[in-house]
C-alpha positions as CSV (number, residue, x, y, z in Angstrom):
1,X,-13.2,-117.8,-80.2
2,X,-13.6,-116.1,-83.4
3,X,-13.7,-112.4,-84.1
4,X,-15.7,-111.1,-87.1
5,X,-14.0,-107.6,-88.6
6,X,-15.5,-105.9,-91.2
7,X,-13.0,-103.1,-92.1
8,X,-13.0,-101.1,-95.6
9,X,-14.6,-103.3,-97.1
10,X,-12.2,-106.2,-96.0
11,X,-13.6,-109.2,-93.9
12,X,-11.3,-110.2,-91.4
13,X,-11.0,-113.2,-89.0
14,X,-9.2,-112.9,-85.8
15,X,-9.1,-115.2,-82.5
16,X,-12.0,-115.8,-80.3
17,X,-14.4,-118.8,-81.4
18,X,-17.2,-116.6,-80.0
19,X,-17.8,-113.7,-82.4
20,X,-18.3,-110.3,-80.3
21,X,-19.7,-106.8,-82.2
22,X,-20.6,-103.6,-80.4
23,X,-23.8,-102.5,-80.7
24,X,-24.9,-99.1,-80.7
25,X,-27.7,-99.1,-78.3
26,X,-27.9,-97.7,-74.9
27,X,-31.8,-97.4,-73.9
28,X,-32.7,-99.2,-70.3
29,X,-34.5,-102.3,-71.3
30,X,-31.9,-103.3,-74.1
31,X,-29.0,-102.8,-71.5
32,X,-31.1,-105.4,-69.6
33,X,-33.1,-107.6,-72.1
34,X,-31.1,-110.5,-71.4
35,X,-33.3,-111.0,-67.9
36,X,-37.0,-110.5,-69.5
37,X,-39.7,-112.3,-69.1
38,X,-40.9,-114.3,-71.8
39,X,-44.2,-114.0,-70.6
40,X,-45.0,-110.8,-69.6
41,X,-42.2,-109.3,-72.6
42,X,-42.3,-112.0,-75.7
43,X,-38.4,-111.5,-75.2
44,X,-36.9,-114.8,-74.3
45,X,-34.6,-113.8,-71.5
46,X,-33.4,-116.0,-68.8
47,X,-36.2,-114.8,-66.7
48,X,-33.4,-113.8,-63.4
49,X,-35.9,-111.3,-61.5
50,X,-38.7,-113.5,-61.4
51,X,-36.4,-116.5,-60.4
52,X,-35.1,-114.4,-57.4
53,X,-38.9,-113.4,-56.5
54,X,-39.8,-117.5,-56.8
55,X,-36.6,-118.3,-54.1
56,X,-37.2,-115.1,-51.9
57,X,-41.2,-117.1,-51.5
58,X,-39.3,-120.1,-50.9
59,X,-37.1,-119.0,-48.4
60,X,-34.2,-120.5,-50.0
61,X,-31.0,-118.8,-48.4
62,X,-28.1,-118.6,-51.2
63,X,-24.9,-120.2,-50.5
64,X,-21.4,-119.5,-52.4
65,X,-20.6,-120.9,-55.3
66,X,-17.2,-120.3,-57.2
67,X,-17.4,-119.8,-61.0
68,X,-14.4,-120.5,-63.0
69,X,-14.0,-118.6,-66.0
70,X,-11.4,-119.7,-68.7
71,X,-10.9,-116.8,-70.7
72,X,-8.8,-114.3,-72.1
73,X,-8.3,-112.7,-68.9
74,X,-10.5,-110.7,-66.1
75,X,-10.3,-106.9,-65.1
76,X,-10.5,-107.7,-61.1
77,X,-10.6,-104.3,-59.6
78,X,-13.8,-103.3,-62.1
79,X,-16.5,-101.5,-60.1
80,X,-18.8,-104.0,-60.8
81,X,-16.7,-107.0,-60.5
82,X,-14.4,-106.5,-57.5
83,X,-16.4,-107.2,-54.6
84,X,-17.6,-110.4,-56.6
85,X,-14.2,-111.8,-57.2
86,X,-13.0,-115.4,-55.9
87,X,-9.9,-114.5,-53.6
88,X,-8.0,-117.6,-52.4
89,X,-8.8,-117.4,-48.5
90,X,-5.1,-119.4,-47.7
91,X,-2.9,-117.0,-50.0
92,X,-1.3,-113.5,-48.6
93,X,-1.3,-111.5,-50.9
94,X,2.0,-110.5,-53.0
95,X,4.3,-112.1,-50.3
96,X,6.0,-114.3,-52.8
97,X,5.4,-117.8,-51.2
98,X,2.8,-120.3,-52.3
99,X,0.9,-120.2,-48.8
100,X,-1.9,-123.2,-49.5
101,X,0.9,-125.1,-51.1
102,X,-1.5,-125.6,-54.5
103,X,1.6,-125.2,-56.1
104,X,0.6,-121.6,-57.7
105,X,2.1,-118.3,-55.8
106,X,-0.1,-115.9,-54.8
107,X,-3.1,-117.2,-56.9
108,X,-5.6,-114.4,-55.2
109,X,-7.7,-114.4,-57.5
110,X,-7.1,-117.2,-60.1
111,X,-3.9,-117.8,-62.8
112,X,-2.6,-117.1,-65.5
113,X,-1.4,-119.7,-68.4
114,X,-1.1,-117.5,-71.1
115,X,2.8,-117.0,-70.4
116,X,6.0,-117.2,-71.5
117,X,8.6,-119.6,-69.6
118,X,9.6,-117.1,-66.9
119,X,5.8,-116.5,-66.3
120,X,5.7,-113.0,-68.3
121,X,2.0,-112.8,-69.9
122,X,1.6,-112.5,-73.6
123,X,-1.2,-111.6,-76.2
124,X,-0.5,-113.0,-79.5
125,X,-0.4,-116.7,-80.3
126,X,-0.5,-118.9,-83.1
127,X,-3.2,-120.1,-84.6
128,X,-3.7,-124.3,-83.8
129,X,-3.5,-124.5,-87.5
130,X,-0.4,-123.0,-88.0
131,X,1.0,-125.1,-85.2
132,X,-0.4,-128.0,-86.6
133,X,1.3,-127.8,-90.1
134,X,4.4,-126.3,-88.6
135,X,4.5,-129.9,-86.3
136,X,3.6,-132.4,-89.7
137,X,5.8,-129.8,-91.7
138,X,8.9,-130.7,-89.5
139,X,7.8,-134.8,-89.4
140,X,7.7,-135.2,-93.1
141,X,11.2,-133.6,-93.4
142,X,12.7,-136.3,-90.9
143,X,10.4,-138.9,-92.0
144,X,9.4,-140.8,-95.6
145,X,5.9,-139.7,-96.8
146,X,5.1,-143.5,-97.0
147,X,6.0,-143.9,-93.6
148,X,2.3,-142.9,-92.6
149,X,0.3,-142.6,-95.6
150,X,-2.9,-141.2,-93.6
151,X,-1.0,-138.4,-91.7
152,X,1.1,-137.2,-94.7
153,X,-2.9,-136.9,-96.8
154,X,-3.8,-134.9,-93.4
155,X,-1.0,-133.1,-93.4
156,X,-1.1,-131.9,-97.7
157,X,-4.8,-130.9,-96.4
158,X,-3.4,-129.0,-94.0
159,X,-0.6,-127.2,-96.3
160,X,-3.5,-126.4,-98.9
161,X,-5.3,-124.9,-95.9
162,X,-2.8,-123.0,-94.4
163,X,-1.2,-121.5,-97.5
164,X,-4.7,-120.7,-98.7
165,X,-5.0,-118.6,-95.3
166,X,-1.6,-116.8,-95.2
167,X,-2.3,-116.0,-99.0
168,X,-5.4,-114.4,-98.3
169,X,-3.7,-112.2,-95.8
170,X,-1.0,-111.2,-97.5
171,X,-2.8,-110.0,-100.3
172,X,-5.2,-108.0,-98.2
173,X,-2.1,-106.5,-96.3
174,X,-1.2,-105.5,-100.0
175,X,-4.4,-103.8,-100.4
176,X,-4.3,-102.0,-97.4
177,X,-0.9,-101.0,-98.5
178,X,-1.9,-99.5,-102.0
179,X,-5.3,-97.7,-100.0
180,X,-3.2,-95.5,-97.6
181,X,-0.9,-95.4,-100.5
182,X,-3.6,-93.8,-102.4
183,X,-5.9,-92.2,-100.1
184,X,-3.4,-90.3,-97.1
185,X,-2.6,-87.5,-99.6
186,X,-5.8,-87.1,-100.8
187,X,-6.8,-87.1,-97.0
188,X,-4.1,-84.4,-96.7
189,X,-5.5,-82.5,-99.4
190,X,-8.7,-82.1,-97.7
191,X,-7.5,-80.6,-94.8
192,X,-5.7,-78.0,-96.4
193,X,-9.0,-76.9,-98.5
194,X,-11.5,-77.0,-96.0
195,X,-9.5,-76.0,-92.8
196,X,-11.2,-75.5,-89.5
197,X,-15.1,-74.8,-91.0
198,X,-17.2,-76.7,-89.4
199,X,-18.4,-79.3,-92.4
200,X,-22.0,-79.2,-94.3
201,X,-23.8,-80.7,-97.1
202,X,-23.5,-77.6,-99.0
203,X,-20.3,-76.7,-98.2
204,X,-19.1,-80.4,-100.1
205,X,-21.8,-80.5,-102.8
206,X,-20.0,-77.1,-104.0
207,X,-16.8,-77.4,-103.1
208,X,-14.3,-76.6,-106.1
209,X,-10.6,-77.2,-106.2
210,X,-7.7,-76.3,-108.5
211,X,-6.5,-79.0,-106.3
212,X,-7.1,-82.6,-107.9
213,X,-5.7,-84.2,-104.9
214,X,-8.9,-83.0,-102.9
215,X,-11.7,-83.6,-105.5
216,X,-10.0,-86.8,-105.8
217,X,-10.6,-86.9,-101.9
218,X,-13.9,-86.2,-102.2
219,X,-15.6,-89.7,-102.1
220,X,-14.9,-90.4,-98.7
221,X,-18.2,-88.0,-98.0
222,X,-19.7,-90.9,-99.7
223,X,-18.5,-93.7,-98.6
224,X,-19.1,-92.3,-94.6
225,X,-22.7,-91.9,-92.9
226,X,-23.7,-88.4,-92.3
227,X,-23.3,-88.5,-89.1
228,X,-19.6,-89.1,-89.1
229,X,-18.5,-86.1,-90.7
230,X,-21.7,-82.9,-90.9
231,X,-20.6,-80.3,-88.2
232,X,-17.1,-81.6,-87.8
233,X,-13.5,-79.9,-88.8
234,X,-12.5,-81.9,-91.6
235,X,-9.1,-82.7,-89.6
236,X,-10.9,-84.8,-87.2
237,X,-13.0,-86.5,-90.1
238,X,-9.6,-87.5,-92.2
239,X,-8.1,-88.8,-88.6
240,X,-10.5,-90.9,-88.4
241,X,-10.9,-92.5,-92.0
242,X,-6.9,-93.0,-91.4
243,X,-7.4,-94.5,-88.4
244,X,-9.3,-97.1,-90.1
245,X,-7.0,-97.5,-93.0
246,X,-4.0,-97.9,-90.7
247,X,-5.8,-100.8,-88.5
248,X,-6.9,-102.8,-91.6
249,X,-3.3,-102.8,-92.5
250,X,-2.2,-104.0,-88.7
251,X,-4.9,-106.0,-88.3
252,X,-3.5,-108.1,-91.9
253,X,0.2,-107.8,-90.6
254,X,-0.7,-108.9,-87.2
255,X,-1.6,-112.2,-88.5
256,X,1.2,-112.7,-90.6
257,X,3.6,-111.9,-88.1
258,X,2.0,-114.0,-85.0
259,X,-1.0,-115.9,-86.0
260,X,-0.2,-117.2,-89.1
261,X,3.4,-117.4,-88.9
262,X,5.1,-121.3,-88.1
263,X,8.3,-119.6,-86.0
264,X,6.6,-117.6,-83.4
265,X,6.4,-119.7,-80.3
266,X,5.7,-117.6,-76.9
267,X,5.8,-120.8,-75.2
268,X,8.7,-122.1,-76.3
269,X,10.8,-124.3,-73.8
270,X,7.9,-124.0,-71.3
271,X,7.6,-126.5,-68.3
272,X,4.9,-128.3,-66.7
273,X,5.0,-125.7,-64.1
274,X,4.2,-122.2,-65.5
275,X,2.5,-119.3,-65.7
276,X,1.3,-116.2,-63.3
277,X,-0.9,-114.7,-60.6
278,X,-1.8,-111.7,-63.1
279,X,-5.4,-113.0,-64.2
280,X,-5.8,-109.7,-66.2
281,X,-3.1,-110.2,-68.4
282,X,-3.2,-107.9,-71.8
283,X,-6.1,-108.6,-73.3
284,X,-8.7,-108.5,-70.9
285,X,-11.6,-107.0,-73.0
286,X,-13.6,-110.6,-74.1
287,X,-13.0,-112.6,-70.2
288,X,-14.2,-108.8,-68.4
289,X,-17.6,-109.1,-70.5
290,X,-18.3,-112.1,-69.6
291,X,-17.8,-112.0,-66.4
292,X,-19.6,-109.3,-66.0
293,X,-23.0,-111.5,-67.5
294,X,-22.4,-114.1,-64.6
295,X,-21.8,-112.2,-61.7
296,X,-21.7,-108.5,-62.3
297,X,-22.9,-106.7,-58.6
298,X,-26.3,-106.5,-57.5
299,X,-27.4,-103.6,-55.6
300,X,-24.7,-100.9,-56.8
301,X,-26.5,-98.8,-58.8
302,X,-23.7,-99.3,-61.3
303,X,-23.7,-100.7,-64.8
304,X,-25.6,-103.7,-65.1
305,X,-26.4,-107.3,-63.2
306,X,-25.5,-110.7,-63.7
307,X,-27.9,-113.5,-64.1
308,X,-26.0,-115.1,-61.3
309,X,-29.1,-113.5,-59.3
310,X,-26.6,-112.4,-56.2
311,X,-23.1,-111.6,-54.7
312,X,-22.8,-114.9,-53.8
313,X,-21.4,-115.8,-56.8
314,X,-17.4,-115.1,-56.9
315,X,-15.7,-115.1,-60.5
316,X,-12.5,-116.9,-60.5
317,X,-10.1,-115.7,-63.0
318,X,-8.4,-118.3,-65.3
319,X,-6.6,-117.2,-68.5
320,X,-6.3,-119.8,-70.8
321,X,-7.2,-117.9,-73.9
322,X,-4.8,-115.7,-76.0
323,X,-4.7,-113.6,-79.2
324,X,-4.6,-116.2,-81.1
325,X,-6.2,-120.4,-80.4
326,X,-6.3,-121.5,-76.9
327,X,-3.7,-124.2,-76.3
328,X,-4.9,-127.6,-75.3
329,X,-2.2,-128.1,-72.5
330,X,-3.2,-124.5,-71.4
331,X,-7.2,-125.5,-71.7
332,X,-6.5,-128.7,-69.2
333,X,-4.2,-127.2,-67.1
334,X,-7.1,-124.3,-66.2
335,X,-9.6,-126.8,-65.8
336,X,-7.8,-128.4,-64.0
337,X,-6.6,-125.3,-61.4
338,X,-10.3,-124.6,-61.4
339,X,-11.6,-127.8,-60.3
340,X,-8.9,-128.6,-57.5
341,X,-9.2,-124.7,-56.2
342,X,-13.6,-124.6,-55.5
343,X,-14.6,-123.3,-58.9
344,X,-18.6,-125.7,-59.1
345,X,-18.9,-124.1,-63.0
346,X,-16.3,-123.7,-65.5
347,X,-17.5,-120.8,-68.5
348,X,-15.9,-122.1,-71.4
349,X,-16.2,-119.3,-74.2
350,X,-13.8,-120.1,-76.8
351,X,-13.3,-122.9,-79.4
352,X,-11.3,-123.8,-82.3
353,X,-11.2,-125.4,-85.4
354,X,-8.2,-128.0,-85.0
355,X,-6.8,-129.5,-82.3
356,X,-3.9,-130.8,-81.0
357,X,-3.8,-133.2,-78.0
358,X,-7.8,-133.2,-77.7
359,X,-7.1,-136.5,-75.1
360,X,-5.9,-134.1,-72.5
361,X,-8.9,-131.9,-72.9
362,X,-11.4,-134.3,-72.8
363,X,-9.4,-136.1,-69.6
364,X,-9.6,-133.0,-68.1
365,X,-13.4,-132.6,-68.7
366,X,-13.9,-136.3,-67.3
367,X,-12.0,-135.1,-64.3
368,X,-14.1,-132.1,-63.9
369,X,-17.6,-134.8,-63.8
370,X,-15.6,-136.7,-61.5
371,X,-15.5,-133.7,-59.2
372,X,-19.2,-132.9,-59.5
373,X,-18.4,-129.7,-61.9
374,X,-20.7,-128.2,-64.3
375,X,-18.8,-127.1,-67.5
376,X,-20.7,-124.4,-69.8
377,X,-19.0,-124.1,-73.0
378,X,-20.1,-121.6,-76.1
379,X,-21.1,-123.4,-79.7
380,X,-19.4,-121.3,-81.6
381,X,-19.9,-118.6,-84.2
382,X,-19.4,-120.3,-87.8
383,X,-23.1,-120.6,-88.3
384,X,-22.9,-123.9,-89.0
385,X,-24.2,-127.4,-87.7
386,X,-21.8,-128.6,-85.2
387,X,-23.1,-132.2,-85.2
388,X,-21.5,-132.7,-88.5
389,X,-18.7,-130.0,-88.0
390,X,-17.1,-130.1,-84.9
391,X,-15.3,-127.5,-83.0
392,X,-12.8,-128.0,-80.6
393,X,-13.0,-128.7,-77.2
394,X,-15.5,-131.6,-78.8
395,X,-19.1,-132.1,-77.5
396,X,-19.6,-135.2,-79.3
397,X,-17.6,-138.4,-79.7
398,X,-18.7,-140.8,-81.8
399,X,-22.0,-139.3,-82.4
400,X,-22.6,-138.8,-78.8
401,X,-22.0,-136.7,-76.0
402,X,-19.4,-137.7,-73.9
403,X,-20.1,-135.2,-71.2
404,X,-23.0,-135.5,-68.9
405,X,-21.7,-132.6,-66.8
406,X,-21.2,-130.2,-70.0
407,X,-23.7,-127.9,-71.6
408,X,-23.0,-126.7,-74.6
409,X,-24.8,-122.9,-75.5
410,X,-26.0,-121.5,-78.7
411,X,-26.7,-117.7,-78.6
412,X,-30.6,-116.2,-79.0
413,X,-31.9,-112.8,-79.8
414,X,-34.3,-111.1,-78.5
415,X,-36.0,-110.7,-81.2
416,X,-39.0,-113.9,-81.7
417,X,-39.3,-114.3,-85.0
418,X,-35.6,-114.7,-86.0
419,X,-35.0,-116.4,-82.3
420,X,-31.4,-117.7,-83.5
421,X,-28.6,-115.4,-84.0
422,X,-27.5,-115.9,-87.3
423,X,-24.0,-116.2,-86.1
424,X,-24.6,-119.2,-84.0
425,X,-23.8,-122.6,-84.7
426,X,-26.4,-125.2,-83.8
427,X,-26.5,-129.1,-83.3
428,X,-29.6,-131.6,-82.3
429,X,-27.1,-133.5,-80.7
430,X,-24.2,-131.1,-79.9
431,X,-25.7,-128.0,-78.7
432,X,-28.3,-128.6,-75.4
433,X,-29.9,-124.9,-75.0
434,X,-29.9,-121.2,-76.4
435,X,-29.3,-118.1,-74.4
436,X,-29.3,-114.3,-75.0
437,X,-26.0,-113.2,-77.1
438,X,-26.8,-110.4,-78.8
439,X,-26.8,-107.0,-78.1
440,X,-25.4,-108.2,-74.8
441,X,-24.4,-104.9,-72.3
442,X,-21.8,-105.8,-69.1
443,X,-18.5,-104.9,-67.7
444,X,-15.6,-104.0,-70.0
445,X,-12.2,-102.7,-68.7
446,X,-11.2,-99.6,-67.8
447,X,-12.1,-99.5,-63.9
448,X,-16.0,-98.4,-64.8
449,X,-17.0,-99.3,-68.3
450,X,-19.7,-101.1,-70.2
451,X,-20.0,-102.7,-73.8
452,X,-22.4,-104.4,-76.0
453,X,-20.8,-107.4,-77.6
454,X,-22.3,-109.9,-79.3
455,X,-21.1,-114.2,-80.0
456,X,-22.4,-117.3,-78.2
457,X,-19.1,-116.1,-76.4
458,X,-22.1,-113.8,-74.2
459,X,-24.6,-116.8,-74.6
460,X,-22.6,-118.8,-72.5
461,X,-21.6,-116.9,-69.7
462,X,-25.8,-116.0,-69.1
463,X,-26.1,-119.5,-69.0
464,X,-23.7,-120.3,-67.1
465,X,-25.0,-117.4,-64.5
466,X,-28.4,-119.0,-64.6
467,X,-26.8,-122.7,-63.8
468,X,-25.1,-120.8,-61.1
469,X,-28.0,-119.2,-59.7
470,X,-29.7,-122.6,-59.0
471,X,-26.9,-124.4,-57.3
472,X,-26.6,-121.9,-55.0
473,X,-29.9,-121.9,-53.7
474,X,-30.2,-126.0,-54.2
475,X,-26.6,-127.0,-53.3
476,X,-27.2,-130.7,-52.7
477,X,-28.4,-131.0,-56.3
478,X,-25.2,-132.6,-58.9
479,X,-23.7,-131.1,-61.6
480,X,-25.9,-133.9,-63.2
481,X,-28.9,-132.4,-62.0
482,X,-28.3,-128.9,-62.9
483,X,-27.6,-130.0,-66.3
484,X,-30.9,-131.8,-66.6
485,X,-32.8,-128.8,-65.4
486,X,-31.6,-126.2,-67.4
487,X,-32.6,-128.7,-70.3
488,X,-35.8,-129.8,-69.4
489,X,-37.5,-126.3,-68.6
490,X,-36.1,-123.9,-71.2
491,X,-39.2,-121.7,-73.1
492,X,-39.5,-123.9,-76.3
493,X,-39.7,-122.7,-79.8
494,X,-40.2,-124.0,-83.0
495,X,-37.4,-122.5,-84.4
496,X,-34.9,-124.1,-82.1
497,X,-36.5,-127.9,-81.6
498,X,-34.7,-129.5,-84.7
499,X,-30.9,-127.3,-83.7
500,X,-30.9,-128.3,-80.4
501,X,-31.3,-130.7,-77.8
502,X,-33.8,-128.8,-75.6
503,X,-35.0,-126.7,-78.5
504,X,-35.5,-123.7,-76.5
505,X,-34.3,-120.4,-74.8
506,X,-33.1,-120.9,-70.6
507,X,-36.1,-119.7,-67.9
508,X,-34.3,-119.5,-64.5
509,X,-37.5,-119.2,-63.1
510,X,-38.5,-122.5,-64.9
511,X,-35.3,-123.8,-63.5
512,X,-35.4,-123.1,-59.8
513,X,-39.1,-124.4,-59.9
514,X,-38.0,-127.7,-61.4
515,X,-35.2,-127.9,-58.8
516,X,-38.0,-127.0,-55.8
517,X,-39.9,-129.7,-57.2
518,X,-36.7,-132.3,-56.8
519,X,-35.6,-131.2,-53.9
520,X,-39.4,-131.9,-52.0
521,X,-39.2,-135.0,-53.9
522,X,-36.4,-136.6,-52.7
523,X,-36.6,-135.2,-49.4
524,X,-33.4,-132.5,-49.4
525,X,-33.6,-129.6,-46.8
């Protein structure tokens, strides 16, 4: 998925095809918008309480269901995560031997693909673009141009795009250079002059200097809110602004040195057994969140709940998704795992813009129908029309969706007259529904804490939630069927009907009355 930085007046892109922001808001109903009641509210939530109410009428007693989530990585002890984790009920724990004979040791709580050949985890990766010219880069050097005329025109387009990328990086790691160049004396400056006072308006609007390093210095004041810097020593106002200046440099160098950069190859010499137990890896931040949206705990008293509806729903961890693209062996290899280890829904919140063996993805998403599993994947945040644009894993082939077990997610607001997040991307064909993904509140690591993030990255994962929320209370419905009903009762709005199949926002309540209504139809107790 894709991460949108805007740093010192630098935009920068980093990995995860589902863009995620924190938003400063912390009041009650925000933290829990993404459940309302479009009728009673005007806020299209997914409607969870009111679904639960509907079922508790019913009677309907909620059975297990195992979500998969294919991700960057999950914090498993979290307060409001542990007691809803998947744990393998034929593996002892940490006793070295592969005690269901899956063929993964000690898979407790899920696995981990995003590792090296001996198994250790990583965090940076390549992007698929770099991998991509790096692979047509080393053909045309063994092989004449006119040996494949269409490959070498699809590899100069990828050259033009790469080197266009790598430029742009290194000449905003140049910038950043030159700013803390510039700017970390004048910083320095301002410490000495002001020393421990406690800031004010006045005390800047006056402040003279036989010192031209600290007027120079002076236009940070304007360049900062006032919030960031009245009442506070100047030496924790200038450690801040460096702060910021130092991670716009990292962030530029990061890239050269692992996205961007054709000899860096964690998975170099890797077999087709590989990998680890340790589903948190180290970067946990992005899978965490959405877990949380699914399944965080209901009853606590802690943090928030997922739209899952109950603690019947167990996450199980699968980390597929690195600093850096997802890998497509990596992608079919977790479905896979999923599938053949009880996961019913796959949350699939990443996506790329190239791909590499897209055959083994899509076989592995035809294997996942064959099993009767429900994928949920996120649209993306280009804000762009996926129908004529794809992103990678594809919805479409040929026009058409090849997946009658996949839903692919688009990410609402809560706000009704701007209903799409600007962010999202949108199909008729390619994306099926919208759910809530901004200003989204849940789980984030660090044993007890919350975040608001923002991407269809959050859309997906409520979805997903609501899709597992039904099953569980109508288990004899297929993946099929669950599919059909999250389509068919979504609260419709003009605004969506022409960028999406459904052309609305999911109602779990909707849902679990449309899968009532099936159930008495064909007879299913």
């Amino acid at each position: 998925m894709k991460k949108l930085i805007l740093s010192l007046g630098l935009l920068a892109v980093g990995n995860f095809a589902t863009a995620q922001q924190a938003a400063k808001v912390d009041s009650t109903f925000l933290k829990n918008w993404m459940h309302s009641d479009f009728t009673e509210t005007g806020v299209y939530g997914v409607n969870t309480l009111k679904a639960k109410e509907f079922l508790k009428e019913k009677h309907r007693k909620a059975h297990p269901l195992i979500v998969g989530v294919l991700d960057s990585g999950v914090e498993y002890f979290h307060e409001d995560l542990k007691n809803n984790m998947w744990v393998n009920p034929k593996e002892k724990k940490d006793n070295g031997k592969d005690n269901d004979r899956n063929g993964y040791i000690n898979d407790i709580h899920g696995w981990n693909f995003v590792t090296d050949k001996n198994g250790k985890s990583y965090a940076a990766d390549t992007h698929e673009i770099t991998r991509q010219y790096k692979k047509l880069s080393d053909y045309f050097q063994k092989n004449a141009t006119s040996s494949n005329p269409e490959l070498y025109k699809k590899y100069l387009q990828l050259k033009k795009d790469y080197f266009g990328t790598i430029t742009k990086y290194q000449l905003n790691a140049e910038i950043a250079k030159a700013r803390i160049n510039y700017i970390s004396p004048r910083l320095q400056a301002l410490n000495t002059a002001f020393g421990d006072q406690p800031l004010s308006k006045q005390l800047v609007d006056n402040f003279t200097s036989d010192n031209s390093l600290a007027l120079e210095g002076l236009f940070i004041f304007k360049e900062l809110k006032d919030s960031d810097w009245q009442n506070k020593k100047i030496s924790d106002v200038t450690e801040q602004y460096q702060k910021k200046l130092n991670a716009a440099l990292e962030y530029n160098e990061k890239n050269l040195k692992y996205a961007y950069n054709p000899s860096y190859n964690p998975q170099e010499g890797i077999g087709k057994t590989y990998g680890s137990n340790d589903v948190k890896g180290l970067a946990d931040e992005h899978g965490t969140h959405v877990s949380g949206i699914i399944a965080a705990e209901w009853g606590n008293d802690k943090g928030m709940m997922g739209t899952g509806g109950g603690n019947n729903i167990k996450i199980m961890g699968v980390r597929v998704v690195p600093d850096g693209d997802e890998r497509d062996q990596d992608v079919a290899n977790g479905i896979r795992y999923a599938v053949d280890n009880g996961a019913k829904i796959l949350n699939m919140s990443f996506g790329k813009a190239y791909d590499d063996n897209h055959q083994l993805v899509k076989d592995a998403f035809k294997y996942a129908e064959s099993k009767n599993v429900l994928i949920v994947k996120a649209a993306g945040n280009d804000n762009m029309d996926v129908d004529v644009t794809p992103k990678y894993p594809l919805t479409l082939i040929n026009g058409e969706q090849f997946s009658p077990t996949t839903i692919t997610v688009g990410a609402s607001t809560r706000h009704a007259n701007q209903l799409r997040a600007r962010f999202s991307n949108w199909g008729k064909k390619a994306v099926d529904v919208f759910g809530p993904g901004t200003e989204i509140y849940a789980t984030y690591p660090g044993g007890n804490q919350y975040r608001f993030l923002q991407g269809t990255s959050m859309a997906s994962p409520a979805v997903a939630g609501v899709a597992a929320l039904v099953w569980s209370h109508y288990p004899k419905l297929s993946a099929k069927d669950i599919k059909n009903i999250l389509v068919e009762t979504v609260n419709k709005n003009d605004q969506l009907k022409d960028i999406s199949v459904s052309g609305g926002v999911v109602d779990a309540y909707k849902a679990v009355q449309k899968a009532e209504e099936i159930y008495k139809a064909r007879k299913l107790k």
